[in-house]
Backbone atoms as SQL, in Angstrom:
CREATE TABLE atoms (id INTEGER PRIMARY KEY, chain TEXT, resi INTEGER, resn TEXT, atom TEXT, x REAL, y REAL, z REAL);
INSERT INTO atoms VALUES
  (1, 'A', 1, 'UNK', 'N', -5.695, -73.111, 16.872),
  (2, 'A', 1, 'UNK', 'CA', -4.989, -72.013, 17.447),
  (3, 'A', 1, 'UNK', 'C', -4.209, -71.241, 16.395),
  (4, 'A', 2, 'UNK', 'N', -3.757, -72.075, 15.332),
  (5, 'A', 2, 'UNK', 'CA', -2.906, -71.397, 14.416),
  (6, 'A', 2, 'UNK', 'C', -3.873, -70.300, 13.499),
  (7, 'A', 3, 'UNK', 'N', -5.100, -71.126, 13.389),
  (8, 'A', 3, 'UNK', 'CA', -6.144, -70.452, 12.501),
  (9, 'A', 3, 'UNK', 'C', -6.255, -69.057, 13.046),
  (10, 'A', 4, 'UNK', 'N', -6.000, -69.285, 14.264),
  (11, 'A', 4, 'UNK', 'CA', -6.830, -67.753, 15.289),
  (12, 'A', 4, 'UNK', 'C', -5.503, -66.446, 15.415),
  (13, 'A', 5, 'UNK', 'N', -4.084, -67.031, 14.978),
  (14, 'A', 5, 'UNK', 'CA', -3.024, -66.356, 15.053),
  (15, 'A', 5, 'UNK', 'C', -3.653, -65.705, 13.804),
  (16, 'A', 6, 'UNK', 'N', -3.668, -66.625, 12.711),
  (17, 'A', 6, 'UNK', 'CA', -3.507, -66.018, 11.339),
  (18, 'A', 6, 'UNK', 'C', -4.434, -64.632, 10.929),
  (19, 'A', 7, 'UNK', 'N', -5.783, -65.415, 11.463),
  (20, 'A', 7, 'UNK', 'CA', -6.934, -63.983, 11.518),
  (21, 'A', 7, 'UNK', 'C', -6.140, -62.902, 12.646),
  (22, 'A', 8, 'UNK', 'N', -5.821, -62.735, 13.517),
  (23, 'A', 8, 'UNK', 'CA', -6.102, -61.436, 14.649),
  (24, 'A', 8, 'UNK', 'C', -4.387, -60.476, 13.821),
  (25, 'A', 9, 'UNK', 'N', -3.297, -61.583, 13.126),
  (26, 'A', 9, 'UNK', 'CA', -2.522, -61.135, 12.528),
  (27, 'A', 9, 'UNK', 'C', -3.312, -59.972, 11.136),
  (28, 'A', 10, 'UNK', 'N', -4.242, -60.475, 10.538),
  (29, 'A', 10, 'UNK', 'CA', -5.013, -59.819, 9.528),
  (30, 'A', 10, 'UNK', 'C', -5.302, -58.662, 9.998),
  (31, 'A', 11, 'UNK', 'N', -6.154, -58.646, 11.233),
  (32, 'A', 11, 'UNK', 'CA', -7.012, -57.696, 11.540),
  (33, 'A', 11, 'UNK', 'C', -6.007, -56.584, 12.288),
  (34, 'A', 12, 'UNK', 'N', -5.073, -57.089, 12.917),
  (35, 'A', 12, 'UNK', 'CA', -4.098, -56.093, 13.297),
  (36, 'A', 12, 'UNK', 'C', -3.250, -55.764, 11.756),
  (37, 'A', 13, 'UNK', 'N', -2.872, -56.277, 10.914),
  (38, 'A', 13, 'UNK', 'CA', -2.728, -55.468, 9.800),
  (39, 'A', 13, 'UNK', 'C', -3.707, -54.747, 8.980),
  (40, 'A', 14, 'UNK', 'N', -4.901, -54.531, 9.344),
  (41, 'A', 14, 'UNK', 'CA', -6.115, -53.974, 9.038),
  (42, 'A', 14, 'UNK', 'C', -5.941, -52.878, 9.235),
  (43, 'A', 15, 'UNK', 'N', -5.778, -53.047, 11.373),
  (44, 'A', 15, 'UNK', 'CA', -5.676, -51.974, 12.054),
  (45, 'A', 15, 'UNK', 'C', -4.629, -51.010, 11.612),
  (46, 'A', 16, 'UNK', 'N', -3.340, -51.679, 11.427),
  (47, 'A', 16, 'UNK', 'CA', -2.368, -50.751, 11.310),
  (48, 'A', 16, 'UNK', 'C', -2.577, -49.498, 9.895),
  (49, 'A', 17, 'UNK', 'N', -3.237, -50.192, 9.074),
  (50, 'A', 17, 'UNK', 'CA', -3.299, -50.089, 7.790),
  (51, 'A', 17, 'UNK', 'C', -4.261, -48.619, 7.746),
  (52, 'A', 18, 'UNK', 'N', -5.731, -49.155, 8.495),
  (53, 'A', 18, 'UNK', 'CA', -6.189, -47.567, 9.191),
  (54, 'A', 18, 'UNK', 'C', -5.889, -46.395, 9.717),
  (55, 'A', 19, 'UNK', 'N', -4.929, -47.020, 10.636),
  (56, 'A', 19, 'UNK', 'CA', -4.223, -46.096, 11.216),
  (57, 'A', 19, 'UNK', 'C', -3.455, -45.260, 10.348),
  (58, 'A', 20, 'UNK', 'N', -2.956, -45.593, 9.501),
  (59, 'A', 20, 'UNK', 'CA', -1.651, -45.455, 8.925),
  (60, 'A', 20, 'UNK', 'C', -2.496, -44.470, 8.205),
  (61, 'A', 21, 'UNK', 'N', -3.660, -44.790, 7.347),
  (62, 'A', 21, 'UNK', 'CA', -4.064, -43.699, 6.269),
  (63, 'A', 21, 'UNK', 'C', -4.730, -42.893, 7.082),
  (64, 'A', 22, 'UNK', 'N', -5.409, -42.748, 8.290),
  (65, 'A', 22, 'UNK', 'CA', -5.683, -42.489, 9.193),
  (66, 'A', 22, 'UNK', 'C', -4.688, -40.791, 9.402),
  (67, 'A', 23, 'UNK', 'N', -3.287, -41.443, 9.286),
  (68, 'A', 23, 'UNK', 'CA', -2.219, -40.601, 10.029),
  (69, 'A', 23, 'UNK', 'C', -2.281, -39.821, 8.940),
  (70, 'A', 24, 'UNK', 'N', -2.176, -40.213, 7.692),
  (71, 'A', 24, 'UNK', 'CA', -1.788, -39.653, 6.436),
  (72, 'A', 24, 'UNK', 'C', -2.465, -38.617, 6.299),
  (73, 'A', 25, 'UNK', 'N', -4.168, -38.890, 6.451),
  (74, 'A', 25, 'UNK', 'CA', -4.971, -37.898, 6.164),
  (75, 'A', 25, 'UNK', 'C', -4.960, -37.063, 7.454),
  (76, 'A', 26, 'UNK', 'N', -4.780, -37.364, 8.119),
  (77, 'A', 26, 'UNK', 'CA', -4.739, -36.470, 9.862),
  (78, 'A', 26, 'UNK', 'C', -3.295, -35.255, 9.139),
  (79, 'A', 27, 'UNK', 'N', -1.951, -35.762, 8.634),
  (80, 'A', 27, 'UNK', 'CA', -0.969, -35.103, 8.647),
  (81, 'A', 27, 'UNK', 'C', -1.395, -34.033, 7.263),
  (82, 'A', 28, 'UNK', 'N', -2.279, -34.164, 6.469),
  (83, 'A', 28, 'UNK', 'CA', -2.796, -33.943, 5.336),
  (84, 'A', 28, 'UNK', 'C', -3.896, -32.720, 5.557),
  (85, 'A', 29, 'UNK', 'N', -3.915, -32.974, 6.433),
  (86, 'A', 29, 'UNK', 'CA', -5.417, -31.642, 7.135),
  (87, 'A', 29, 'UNK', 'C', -4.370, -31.178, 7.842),
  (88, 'A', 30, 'UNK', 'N', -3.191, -31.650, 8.531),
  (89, 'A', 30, 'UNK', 'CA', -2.257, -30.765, 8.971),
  (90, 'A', 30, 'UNK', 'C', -1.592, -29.583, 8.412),
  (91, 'A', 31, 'UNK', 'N', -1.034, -29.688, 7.480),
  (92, 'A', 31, 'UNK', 'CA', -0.647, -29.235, 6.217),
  (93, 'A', 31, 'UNK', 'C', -1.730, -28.492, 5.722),
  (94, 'A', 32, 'UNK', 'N', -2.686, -28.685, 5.801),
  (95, 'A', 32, 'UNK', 'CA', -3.417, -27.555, 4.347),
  (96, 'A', 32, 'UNK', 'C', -3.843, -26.182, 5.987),
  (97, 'A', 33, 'UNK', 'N', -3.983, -27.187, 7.318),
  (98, 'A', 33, 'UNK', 'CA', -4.163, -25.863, 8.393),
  (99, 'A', 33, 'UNK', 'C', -3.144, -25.409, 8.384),
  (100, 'A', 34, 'UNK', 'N', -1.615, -25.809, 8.072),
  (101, 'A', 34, 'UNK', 'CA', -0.520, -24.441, 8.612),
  (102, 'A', 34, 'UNK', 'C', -0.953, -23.786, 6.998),
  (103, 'A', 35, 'UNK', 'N', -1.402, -24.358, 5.984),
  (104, 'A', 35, 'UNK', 'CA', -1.154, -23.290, 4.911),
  (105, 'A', 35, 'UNK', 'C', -1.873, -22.241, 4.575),
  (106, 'A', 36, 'UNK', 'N', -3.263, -22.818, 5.789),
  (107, 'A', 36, 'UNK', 'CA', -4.218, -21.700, 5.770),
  (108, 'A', 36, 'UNK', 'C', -3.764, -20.977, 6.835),
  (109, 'A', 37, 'UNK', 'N', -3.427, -21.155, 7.898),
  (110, 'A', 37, 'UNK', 'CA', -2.957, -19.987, 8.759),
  (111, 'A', 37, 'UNK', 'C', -1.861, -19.218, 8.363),
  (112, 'A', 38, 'UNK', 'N', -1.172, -19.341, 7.401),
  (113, 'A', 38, 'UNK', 'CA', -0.055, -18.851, 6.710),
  (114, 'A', 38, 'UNK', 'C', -0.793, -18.163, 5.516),
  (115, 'A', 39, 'UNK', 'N', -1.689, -18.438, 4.947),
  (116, 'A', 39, 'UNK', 'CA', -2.127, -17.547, 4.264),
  (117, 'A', 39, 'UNK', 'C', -3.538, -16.209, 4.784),
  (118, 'A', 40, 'UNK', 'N', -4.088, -16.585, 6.048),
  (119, 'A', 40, 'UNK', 'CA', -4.822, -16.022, 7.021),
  (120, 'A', 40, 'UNK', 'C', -3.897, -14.217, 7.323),
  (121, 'A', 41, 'UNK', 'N', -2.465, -15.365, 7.804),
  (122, 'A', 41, 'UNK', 'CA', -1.376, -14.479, 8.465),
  (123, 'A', 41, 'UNK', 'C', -0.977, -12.964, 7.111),
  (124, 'A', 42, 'UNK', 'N', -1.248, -13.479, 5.970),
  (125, 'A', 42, 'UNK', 'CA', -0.432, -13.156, 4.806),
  (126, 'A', 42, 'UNK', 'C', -1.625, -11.723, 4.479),
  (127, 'A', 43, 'UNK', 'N', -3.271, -12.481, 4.260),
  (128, 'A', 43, 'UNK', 'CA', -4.511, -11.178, 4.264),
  (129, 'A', 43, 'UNK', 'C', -4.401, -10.169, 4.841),
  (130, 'A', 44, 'UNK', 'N', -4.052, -11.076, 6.565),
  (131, 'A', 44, 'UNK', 'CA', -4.071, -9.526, 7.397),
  (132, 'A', 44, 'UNK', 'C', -2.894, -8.400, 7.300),
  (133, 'A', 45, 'UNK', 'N', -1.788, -8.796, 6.870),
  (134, 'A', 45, 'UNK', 'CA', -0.627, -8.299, 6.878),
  (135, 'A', 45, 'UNK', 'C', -1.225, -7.783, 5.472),
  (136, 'A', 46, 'UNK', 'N', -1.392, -8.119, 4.263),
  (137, 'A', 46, 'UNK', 'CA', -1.949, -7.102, 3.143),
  (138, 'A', 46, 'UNK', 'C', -2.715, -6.321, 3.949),
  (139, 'A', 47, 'UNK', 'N', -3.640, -6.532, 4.449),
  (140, 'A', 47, 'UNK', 'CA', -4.594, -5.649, 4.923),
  (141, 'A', 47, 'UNK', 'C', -4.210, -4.445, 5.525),
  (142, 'A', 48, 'UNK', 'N', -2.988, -4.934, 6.593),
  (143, 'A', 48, 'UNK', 'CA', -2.490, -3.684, 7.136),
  (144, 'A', 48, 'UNK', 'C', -1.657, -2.646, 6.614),
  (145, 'A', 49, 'UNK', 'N', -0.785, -3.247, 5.674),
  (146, 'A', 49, 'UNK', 'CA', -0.160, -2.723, 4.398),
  (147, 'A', 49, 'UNK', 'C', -1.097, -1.852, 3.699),
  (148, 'A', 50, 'UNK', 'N', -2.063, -1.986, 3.371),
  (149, 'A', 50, 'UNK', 'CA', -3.248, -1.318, 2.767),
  (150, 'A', 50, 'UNK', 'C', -3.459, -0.020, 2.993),
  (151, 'A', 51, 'UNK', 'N', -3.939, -0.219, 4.608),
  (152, 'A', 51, 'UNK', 'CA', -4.266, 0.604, 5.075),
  (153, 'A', 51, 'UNK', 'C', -3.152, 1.884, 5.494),
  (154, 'A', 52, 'UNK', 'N', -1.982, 0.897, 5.650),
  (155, 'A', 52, 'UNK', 'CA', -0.857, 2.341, 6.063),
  (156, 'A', 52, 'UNK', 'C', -0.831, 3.152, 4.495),
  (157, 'A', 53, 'UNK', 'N', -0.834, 2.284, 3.223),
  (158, 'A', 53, 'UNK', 'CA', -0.956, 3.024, 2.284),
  (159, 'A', 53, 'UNK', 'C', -1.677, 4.101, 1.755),
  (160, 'A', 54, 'UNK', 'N', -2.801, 3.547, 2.666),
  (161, 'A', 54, 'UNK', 'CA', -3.900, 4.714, 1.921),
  (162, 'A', 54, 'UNK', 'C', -3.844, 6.082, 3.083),
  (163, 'A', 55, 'UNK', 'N', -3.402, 5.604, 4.120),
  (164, 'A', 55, 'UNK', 'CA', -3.036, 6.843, 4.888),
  (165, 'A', 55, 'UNK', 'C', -1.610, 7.902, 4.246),
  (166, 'A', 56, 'UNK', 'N', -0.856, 6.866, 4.150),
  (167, 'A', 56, 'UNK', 'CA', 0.408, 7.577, 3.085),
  (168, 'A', 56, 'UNK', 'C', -0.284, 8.463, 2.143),
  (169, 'A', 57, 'UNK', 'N', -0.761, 8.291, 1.236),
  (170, 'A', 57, 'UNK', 'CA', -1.837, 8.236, -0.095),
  (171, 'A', 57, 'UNK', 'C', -2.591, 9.658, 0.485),
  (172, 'A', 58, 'UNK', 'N', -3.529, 9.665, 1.614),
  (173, 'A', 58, 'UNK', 'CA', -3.712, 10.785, 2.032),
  (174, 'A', 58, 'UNK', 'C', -2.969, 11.835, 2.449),
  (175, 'A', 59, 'UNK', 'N', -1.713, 11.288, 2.997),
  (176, 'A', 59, 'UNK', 'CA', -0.968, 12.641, 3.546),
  (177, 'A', 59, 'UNK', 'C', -0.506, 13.362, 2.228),
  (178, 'A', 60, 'UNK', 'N', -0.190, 12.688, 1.428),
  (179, 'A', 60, 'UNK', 'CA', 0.664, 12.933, -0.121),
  (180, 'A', 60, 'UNK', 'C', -0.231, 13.746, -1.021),
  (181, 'A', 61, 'UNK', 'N', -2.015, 13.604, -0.704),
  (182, 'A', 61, 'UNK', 'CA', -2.626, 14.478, -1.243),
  (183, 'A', 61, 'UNK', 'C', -2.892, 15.643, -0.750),
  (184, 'A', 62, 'UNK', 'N', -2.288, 15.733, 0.603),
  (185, 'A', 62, 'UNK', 'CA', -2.664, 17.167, 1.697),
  (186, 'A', 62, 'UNK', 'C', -1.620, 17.920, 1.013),
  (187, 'A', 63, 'UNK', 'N', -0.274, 16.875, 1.030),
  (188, 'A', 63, 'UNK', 'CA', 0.625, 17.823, 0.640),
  (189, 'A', 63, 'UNK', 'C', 0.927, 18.584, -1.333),
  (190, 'A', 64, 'UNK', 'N', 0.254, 17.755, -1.574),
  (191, 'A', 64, 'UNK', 'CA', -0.151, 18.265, -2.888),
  (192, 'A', 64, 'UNK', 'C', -0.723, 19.344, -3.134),
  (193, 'A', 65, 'UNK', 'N', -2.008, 19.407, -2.307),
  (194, 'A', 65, 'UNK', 'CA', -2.740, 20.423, -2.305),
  (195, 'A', 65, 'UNK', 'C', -2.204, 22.118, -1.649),
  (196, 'A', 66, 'UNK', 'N', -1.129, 21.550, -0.720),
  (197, 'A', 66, 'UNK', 'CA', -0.500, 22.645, -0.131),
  (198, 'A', 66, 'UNK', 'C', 0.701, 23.277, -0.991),
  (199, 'A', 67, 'UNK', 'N', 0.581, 22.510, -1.851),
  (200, 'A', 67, 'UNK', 'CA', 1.860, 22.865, -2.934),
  (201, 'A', 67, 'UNK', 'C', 1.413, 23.779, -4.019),
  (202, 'A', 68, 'UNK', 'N', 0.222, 23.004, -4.255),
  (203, 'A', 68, 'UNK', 'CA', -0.400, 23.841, -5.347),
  (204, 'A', 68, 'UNK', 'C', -1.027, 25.270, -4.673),
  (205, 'A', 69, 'UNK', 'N', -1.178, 25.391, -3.596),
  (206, 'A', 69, 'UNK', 'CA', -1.805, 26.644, -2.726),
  (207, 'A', 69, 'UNK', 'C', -0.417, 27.528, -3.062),
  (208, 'A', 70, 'UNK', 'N', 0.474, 26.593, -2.720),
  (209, 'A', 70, 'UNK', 'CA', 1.786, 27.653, -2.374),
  (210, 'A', 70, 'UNK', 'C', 1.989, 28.377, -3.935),
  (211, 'A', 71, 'UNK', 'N', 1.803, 27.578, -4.741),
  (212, 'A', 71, 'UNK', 'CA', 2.122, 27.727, -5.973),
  (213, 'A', 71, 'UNK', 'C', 1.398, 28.408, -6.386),
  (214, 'A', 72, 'UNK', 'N', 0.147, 28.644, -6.500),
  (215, 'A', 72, 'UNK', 'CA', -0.757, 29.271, -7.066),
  (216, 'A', 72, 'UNK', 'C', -0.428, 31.015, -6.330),
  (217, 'A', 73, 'UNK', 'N', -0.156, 31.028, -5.460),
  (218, 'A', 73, 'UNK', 'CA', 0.339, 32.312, -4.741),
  (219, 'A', 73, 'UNK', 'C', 1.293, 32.710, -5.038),
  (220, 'A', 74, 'UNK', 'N', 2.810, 31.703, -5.188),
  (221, 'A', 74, 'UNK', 'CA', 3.644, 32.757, -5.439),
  (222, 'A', 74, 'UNK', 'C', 3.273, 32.977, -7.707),
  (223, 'A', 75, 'UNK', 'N', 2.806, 32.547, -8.176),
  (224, 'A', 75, 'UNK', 'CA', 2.156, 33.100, -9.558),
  (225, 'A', 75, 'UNK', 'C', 1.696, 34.377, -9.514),
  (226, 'A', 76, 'UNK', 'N', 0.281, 34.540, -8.530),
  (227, 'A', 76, 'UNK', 'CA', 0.024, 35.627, -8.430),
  (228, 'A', 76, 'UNK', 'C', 0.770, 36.865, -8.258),
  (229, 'A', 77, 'UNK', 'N', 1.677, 36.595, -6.812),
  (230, 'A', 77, 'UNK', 'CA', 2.554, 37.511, -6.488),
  (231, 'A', 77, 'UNK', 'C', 3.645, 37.972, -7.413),
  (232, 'A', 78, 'UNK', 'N', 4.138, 36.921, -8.481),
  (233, 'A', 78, 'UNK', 'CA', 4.971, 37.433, -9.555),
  (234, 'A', 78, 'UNK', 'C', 4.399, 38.325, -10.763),
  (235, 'A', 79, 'UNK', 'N', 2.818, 37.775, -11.032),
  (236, 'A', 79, 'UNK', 'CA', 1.988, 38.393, -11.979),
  (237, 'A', 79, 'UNK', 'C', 2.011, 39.888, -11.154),
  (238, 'A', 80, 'UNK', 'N', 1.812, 39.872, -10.036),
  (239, 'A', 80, 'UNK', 'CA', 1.432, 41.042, -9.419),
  (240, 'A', 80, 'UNK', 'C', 3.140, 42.647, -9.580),
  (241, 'A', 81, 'UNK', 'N', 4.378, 41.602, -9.059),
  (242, 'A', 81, 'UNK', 'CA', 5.595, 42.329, -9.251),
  (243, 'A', 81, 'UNK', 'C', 5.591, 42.497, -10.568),
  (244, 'A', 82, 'UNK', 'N', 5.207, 41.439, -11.816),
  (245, 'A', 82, 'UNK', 'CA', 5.739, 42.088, -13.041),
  (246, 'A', 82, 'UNK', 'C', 5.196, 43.097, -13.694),
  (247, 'A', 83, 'UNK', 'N', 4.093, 43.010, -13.268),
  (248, 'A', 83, 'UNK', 'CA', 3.002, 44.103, -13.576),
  (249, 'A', 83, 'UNK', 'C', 3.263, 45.844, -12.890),
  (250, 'A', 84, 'UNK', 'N', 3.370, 45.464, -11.791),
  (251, 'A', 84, 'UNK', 'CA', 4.487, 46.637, -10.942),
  (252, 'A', 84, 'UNK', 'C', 5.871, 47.465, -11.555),
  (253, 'A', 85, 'UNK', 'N', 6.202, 46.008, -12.441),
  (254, 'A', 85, 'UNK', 'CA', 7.404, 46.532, -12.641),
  (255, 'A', 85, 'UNK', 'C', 7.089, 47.232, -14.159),
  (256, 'A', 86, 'UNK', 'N', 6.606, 46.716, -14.918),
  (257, 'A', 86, 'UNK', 'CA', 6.301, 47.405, -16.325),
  (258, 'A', 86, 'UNK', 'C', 5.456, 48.524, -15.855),
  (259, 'A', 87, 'UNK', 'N', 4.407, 48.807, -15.160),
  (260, 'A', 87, 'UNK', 'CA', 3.751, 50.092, -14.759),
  (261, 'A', 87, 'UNK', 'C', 4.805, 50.886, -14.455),
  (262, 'A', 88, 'UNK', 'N', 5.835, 50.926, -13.675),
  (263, 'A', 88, 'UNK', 'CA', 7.060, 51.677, -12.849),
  (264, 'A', 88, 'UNK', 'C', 8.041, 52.327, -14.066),
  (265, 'A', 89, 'UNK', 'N', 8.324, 51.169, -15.136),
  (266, 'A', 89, 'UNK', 'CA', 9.448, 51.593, -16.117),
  (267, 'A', 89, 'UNK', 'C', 8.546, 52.244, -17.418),
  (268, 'A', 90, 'UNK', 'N', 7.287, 52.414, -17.246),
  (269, 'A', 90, 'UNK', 'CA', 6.000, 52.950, -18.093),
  (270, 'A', 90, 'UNK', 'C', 6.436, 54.475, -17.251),
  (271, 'A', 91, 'UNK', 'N', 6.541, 54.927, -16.397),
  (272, 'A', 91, 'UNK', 'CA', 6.147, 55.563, -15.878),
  (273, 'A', 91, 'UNK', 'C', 7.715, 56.328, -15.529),
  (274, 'A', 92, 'UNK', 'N', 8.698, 55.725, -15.211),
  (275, 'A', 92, 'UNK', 'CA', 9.888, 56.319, -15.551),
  (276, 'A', 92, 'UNK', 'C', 10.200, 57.179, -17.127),
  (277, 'A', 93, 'UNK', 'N', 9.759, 55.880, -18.051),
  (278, 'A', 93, 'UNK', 'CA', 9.751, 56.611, -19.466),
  (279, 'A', 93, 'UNK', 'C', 9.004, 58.150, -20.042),
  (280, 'A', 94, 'UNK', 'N', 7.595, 58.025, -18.957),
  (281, 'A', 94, 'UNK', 'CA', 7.329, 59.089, -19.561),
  (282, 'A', 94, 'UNK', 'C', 7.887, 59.896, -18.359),
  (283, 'A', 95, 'UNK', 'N', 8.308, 59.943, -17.663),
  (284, 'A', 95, 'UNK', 'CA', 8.942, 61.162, -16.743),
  (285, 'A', 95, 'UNK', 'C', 10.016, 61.791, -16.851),
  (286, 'A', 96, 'UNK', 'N', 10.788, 60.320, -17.714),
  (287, 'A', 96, 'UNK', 'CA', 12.683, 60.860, -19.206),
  (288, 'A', 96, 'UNK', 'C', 11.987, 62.088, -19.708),
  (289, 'A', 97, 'UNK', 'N', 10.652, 61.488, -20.862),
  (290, 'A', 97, 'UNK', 'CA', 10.298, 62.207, -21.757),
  (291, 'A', 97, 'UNK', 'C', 9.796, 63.433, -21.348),
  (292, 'A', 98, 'UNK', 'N', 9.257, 63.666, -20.237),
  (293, 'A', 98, 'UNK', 'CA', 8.667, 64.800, -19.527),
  (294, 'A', 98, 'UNK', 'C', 9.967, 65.761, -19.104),
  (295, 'A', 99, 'UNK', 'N', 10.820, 65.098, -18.169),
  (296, 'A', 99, 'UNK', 'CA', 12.030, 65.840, -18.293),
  (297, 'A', 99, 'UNK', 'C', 12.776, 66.739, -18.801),
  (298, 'A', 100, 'UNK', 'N', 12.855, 65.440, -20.180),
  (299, 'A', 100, 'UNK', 'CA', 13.299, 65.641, -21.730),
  (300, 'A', 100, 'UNK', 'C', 13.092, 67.716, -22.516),
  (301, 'A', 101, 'UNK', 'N', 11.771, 67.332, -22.485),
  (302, 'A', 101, 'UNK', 'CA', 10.826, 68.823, -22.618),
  (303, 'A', 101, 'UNK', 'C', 11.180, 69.987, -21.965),
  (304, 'A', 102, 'UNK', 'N', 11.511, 70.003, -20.602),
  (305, 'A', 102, 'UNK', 'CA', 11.729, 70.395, -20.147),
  (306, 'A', 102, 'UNK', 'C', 12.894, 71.421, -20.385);
């Protein structure tokens, strides 16, 4: 009877012993799943980040382009007044000088 304590004592420290690494590796696959769902969580959130960026990214080139429109116009329009204005004081001068003669 003692013989039969000693073995089922073994085999239940066998058992426990399974169990135990059992748990280890069970808590071990636990751990690497929260670290993959934490890094799952982390892609999509880049991802969405991404995407608001590149929409940012687009609006910033609309407005670029509307800048340079604006810009490119008021150039013209100044090329256009200064040109106005030297034709005008061209044209005052010779009307002194015409005067002048007079």
């Amino acid at each position: 009877m003692q013989a039969y304590n000693i073995y089922v004592k073994r085999k239940e420290k066998e058992m426990l012993d399974l169990i135990n690494t059992l748990n280890s590796r069970n808590s071990n696959n636990n751990l690497l799943d929260y670290k993959l769902k934490n890094l799952e969580h982390t892609v999509v959130k880049l991802r969405t980040e991404s995407m608001e960026f590149e929409k940012l990214k687009e609006g910033l080139r609309g407005q670029i382009k509307d800048w340079k429109s604006k810009f490119e116009q008021e150039k013209s329009e100044k090329d256009f007044f200064h040109k106005q204005a030297l034709e005008a004081k061209r044209k005052n001068k010779l009307l002194k000088i015409a005067v002048g003669r007079l």
